[in-house]
C-alpha positions as MATLAB code, in Angstrom:
seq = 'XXXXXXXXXXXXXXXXXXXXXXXXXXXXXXXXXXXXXXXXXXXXXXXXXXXXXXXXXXXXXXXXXXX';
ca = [
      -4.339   -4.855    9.802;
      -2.652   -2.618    7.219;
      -0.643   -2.989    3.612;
       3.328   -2.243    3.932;
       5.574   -0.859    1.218;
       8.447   -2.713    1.124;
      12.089   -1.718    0.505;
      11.136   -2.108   -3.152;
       9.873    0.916   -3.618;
      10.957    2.810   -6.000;
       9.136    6.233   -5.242;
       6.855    6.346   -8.785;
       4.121    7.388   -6.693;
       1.370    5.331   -8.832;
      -0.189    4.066   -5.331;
      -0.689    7.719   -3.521;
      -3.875    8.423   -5.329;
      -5.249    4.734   -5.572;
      -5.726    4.885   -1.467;
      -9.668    5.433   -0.726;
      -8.598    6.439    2.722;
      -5.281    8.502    2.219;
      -3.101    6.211    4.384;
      -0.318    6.369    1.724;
       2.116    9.417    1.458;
       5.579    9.833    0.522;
       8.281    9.926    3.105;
      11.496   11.087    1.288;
      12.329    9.097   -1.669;
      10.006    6.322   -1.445;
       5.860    6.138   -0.156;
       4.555    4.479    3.498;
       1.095    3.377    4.586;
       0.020    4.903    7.807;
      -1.011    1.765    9.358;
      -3.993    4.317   11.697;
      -5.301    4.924    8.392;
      -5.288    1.644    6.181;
      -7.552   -1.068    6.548;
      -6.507   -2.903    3.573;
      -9.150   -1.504    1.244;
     -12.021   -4.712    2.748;
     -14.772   -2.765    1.457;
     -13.709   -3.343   -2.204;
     -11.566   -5.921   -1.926;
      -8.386   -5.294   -1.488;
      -5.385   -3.125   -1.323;
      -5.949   -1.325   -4.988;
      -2.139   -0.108   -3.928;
      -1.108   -4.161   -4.539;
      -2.517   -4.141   -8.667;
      -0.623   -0.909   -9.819;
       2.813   -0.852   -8.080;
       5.658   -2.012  -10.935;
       7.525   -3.248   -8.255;
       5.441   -5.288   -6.239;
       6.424   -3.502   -2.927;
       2.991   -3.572   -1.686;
       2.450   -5.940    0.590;
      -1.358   -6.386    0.977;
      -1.964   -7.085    5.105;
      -4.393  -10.487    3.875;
      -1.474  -11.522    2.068;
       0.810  -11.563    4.403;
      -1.091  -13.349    7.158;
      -2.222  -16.129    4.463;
       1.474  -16.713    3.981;
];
């Protein structure tokens, strides 16, 4: 299951180079995770993406099936 970036983004682009795999990329003004390429970071524990984003528009996939 992957992160999302929600419609909080604000398009800083702090989370592009924290992805281990490259699953996040910017798609106009704001950044998406390519869901083929995310697997939520479970070798180290988590989305790093979820720690550094000011606007807490990542939505780590764990998260939101323990909710």
């Amino acid at each position: 299951m992957a992160s999302t970036i929600t419609d909080d983004c604000i398009g800083c682009g702090n989370c592009e180079p924290e992805c281990p795999n490259g699953a996040v990329s910017q798609a106009d003004d704001v950044y998406v995770i390519d869901p083929e390429l995310c697997d939520d970071c479970v070798a180290t524990g988590g989305c790093a993406g979820v720690e550094i984003c000011p606007t807490e528009a990542i939505v780590a996939a764990i998260s939101a099936v323990a909710v």
